[in-house]
C-alpha positions as CSV (number, residue, x, y, z in Angstrom):
1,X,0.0,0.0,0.0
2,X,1.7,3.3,-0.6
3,X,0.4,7.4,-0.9
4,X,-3.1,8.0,0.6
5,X,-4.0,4.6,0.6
6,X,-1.3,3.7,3.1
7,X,-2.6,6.9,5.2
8,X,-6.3,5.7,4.6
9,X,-5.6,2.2,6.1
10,X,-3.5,3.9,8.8
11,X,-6.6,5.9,9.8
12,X,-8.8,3.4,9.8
13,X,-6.9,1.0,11.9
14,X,-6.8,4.0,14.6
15,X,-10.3,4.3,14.4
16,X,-10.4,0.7,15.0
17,X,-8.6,1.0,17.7
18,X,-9.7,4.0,19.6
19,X,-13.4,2.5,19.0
20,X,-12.0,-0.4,21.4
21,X,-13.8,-3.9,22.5
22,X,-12.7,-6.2,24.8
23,X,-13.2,-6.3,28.7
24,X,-10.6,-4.9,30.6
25,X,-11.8,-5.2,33.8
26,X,-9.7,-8.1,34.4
27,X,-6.7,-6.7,33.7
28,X,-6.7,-3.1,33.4
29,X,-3.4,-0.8,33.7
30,X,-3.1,0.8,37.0
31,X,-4.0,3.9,35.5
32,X,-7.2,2.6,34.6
33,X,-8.0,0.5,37.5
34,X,-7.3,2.4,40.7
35,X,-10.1,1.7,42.9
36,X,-8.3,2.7,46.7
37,X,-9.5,5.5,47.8
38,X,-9.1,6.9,51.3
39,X,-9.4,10.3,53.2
40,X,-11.4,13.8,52.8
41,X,-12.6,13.7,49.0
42,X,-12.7,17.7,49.6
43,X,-9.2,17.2,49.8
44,X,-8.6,15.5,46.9
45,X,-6.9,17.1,43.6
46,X,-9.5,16.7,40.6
47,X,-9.2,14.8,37.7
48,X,-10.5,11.6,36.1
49,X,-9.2,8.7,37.8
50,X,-9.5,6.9,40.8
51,X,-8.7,8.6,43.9
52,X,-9.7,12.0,42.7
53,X,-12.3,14.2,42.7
54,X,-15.0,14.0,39.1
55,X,-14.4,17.3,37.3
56,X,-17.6,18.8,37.0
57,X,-19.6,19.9,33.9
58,X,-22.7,21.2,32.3
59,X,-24.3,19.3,29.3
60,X,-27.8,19.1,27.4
61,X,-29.9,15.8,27.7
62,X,-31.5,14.6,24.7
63,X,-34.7,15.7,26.4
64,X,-33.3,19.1,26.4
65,X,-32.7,19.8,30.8
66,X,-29.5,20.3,32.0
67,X,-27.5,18.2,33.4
68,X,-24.5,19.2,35.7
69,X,-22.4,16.7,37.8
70,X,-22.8,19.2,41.0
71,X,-26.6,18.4,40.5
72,X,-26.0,15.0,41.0
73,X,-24.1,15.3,44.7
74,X,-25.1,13.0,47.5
75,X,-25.4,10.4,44.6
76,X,-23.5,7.5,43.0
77,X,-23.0,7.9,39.3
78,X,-21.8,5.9,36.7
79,X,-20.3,7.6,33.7
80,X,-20.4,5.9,30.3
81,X,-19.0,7.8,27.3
82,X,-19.7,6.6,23.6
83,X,-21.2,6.8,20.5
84,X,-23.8,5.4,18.2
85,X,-21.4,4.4,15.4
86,X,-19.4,2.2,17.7
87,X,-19.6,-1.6,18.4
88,X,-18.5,-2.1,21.6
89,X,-20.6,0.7,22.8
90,X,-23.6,-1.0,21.7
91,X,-22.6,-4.1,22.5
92,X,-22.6,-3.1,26.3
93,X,-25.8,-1.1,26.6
94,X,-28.3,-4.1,27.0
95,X,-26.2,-4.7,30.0
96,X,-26.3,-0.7,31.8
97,X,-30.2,-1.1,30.8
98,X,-30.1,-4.4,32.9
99,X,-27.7,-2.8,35.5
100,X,-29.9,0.2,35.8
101,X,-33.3,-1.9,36.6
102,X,-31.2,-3.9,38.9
103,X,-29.6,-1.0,41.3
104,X,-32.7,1.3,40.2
105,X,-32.3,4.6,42.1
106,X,-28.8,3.7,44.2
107,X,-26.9,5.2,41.4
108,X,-27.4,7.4,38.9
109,X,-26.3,6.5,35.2
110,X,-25.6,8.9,32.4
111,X,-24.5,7.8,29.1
112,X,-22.5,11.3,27.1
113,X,-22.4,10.9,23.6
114,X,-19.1,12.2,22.0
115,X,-19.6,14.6,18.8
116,X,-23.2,13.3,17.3
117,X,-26.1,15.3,17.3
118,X,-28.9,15.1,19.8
119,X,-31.9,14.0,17.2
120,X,-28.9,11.1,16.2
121,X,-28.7,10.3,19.6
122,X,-32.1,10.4,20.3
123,X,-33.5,8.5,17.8
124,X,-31.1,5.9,18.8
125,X,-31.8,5.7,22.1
126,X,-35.7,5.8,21.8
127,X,-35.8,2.6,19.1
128,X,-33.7,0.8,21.8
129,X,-35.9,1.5,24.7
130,X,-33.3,2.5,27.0
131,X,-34.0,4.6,30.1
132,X,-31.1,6.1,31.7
133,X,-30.1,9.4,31.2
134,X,-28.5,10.1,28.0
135,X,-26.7,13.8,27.4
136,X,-24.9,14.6,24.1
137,X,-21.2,16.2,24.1
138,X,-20.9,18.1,20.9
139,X,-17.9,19.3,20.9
140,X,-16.2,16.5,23.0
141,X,-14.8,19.3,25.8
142,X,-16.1,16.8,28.8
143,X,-14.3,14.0,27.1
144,X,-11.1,15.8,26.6
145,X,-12.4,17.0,30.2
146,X,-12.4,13.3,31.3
147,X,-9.2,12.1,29.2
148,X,-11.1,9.7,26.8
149,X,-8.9,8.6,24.3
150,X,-11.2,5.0,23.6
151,X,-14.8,4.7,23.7
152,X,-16.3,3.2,25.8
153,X,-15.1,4.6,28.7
154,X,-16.9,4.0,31.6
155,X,-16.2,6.5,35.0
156,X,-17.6,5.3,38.5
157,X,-17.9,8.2,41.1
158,X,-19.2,8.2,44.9
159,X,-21.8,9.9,46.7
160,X,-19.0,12.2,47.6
161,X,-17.9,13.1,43.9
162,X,-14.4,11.1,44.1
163,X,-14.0,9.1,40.8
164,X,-14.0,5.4,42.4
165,X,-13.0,3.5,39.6
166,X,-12.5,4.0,35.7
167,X,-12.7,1.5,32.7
168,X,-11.9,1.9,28.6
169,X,-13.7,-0.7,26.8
170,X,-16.8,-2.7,26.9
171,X,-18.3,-4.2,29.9
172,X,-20.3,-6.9,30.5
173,X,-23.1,-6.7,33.8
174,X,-20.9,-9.2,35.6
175,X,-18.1,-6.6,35.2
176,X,-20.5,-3.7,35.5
177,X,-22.0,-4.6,38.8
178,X,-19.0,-4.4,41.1
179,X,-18.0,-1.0,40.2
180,X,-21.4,0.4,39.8
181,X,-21.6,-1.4,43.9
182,X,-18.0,-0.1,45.3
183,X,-19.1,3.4,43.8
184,X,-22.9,3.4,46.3
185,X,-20.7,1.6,49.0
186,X,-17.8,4.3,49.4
187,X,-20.2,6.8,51.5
């Protein structure tokens, strides 16, 4: 392969690979899997892995209300950032929709959509049937915000706002569940 061709097939293997499957919740790097956390959270420095505290933000839900992280304080949430076009992101949404009925109100789950539109995302959303709260990220700042590199990415964060655990790639429920329980148990 040589010229554009060679920078075509270079392109699409990154999109490949940024668009990542797999679980790693069995082996994740350390910077992806530190779920210690101890301490004041108030103290903590913020950032998006475990041990610090969840940068806030302010994004539109594909119902049109505003949806800040602040809002959400006193409560678990799980944060799952991905996309329509990608498989693995798909893939795993049956599973949050089963994860959701399961913990019902212990944690709160919001899925941000990287750089669609909302009547993309909606229309997505509403012929799946799923019923957690889904917010769309334009421009991708609260991904760049959150250091998302590979989708999905999935941030767990206490009732306190510290980032309890953080995951890139696909999850099944078995995976799902601990995280999404360590994150209502840290109070």
């Amino acid at each position: 392969i040589e010229g554009p061709r060679l920078f075509l097939a270079a392109a699409l293997l990154g999109l490949a690979l940024s668009c990542s499957g797999g679980d790693k919740s069995t082996g994740p790097t350390e910077e992806e899997d530190d779920t210690s956390l101890s301490g004041n959270t108030s103290a903590l420095s913020v950032g998006p892995y475990a041990g610090n505290k969840a940068p806030d933000f302010t994004l539109t839900s594909i119902d049109a209300a505003q949806v800040t992280l602040k809002s959400l304080a006193g409560k678990p949430v799980f944060l799952n950032f991905w996309a329509t076009w990608c498989g693995p992101c798909v893939a795993e949404m049956p599973d949050i929709e089963a994860l959701k009925r399961e913990l019902s109100d212990k944690i709160q789950i919001i899925g941000i959509d990287l750089r669609e539109s909302t009547a993309t995302v909606s229309s997505f959303v509403r012929s799946k049937g799923y019923t957690w709260t889904f917010v769309t990220d334009p421009n991708g700042a609260v991904g760049t915000l959150y250091k998302v590199d590979a989708i999905p990415t999935s941030v767990f964060i206490d009732a306190a706002g510290a980032v309890t655990a953080r995951r890139v790639g696909s999850m099944s429920l078995a995976a799902m569940r601990p995280l999404a329980n360590a994150a209502i148990a840290s109070d």
